[in-house]
N, C-alpha and C positions, 0 to 999 in steps of 0.2 A: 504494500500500500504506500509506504515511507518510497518509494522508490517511482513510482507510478506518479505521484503527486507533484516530486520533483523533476520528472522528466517532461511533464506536460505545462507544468510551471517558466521550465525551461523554453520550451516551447514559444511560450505565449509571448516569453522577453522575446523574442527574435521577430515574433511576429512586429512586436511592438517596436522594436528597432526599427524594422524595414517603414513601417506607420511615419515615425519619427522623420525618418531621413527620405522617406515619398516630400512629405507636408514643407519640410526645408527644403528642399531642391525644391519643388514647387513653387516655392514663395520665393526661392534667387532665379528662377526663370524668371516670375513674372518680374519681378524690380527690376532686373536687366532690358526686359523687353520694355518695360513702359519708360523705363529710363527715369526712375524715382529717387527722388532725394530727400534727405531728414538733414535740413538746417546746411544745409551746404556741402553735405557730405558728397566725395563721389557716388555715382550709382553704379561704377564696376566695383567699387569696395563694397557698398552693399549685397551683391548678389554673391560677392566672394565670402561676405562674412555667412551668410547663409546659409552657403554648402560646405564650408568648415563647418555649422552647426549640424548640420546634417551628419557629416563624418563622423565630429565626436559624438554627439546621440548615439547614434549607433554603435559605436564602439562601446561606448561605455555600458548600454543594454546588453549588447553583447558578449559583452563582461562578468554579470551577472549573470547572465545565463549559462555563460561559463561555470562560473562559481559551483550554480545546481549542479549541472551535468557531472561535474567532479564530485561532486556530495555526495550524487547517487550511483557513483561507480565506486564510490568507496565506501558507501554507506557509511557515512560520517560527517559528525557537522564540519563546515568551515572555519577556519580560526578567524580572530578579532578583525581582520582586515575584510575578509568575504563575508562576515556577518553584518560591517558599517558598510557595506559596497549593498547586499541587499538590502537593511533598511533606508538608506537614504533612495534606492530604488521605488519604494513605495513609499516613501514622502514624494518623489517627482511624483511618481501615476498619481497620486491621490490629490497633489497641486492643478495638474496637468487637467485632470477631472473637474476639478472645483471650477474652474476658467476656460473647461469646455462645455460645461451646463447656462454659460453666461453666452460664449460668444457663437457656440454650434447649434447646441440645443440638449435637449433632456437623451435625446440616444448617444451620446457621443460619452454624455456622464456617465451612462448605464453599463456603457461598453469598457470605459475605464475604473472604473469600482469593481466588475468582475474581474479585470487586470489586480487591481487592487486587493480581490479577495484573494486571489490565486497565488500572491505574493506572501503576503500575510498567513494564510496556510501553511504554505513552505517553509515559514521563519517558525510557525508554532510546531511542524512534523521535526524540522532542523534542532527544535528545542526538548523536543522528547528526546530526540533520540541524545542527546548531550550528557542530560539526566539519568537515562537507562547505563549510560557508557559510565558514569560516574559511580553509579551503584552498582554496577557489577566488577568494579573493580578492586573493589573492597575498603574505598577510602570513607565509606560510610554505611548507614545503617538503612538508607531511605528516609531519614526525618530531617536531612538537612545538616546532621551534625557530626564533625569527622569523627571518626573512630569508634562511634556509638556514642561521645560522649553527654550529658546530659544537655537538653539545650537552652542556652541562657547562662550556663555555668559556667565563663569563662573566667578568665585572669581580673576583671575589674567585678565580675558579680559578686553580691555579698555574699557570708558561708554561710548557709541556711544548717547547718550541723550543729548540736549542741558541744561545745570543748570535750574532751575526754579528761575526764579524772574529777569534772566539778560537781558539784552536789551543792 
C-alpha cells in the first residue's frame, strides 16, 4: 500500500511538473509575441524569464518526485532534506490552489487540492513508516520513550520516589 501511494504520488508530481512548465512556456510565448513590457522592462527578458520558470518548476517537481520514487524503492523515509523538499512541495500546490480558485476558477482549485491530498498522504505513509523503522529497532518501547524508559522522567523531572531509608 506504502509503496502504491508513493508511486502514484510520484506520478502526479510529474504530471504537475509538465502542468507547471506547459503554463510558463505559454505565458513566455505569448509576452514574446505581443511584445509586453512591465515598466520598461525588455520583453525578450521577459519571455526569457518565463521559460527559466518553467525549467526550474519542473525541475524542482521533478525532484520531488524523485524523492518518492526513491522512498518507494527502498521503502524508506527520506532524510531531512527530501522531507523539507516534499513539504515545501505542498505548500506550492496548496498556494498554487489558493490563486487558482481566484484567477481560473473552482476546477483548477479542485484539481490542485487533490495534488495536495496526494502529497500530504505521502508525507503521512513516509511518517509511519519512520515510526515502525524506529520501533522495530529496539531504541524504544512504542510510547515515544527511549529504552522503555518512563515518560516524562527525564534528567530535569522531579523524583516522584519517596528517599530510601526515611520514615
Amino acid at each position: 500500500m506504502r509503496r502504491t501511494v508513493l508511486a502514484v504520488t510520484a506520478a502526479l508530481l510529474v504530471a504537475e511538473a509538465a502542468g507547471f512548465a506547459l503554463v510558463n512556456y505559454v505565458m513566455g510565448v505569448m509576452v514574446d509575441y505581443q511584445q509586453m513590457s512591465l515598466a520598461g522592462m525588455d520583453p525578450a527578458a521577459a519571455s526569457k524569464g518565463a521559460w527559466a520558470g518553467a525549467v526550474l518548476t519542473a525541475l524542482y517537481f521533478l525532484s520531488c518526485a524523485l524523492v518518492l520514487v526513491v522512498a518507494a524503492v527502498r521503502d524508506r523515509a527520506p532524510g531531512r532534506f527530501g522531507r523539507v523538499l516534499l513539504i515545501s512541495a505542498a505548500v506550492v500546490t496548496a498556494v498554487v490552489g489558493a490563486a487558482g480558485a481566484a484567477l481560473v476558477g473552482w476546477a483548477a482549485f479542485g484539481v490542485m487540492m487533490l495534488l495536495l491530498c496526494a502529497q500530504v498522504l505521502s508525507l503521512v505513509v513516509l511518517g509511519e513508516r519512520g515510526d515502525a523503522e524506529r520501533d522495530d529497532s529496539g531504541r524504544g518501547d512504542g510510547d515515544g520513550s527511549p529504552d522503555g524508559a518512563v515518560p516524562g522522567a527525564g534528567p530535569l523531572s522531579p523524583n516522584l520516589e519517596a528517599p530510601q531509608g526515611s520514615a
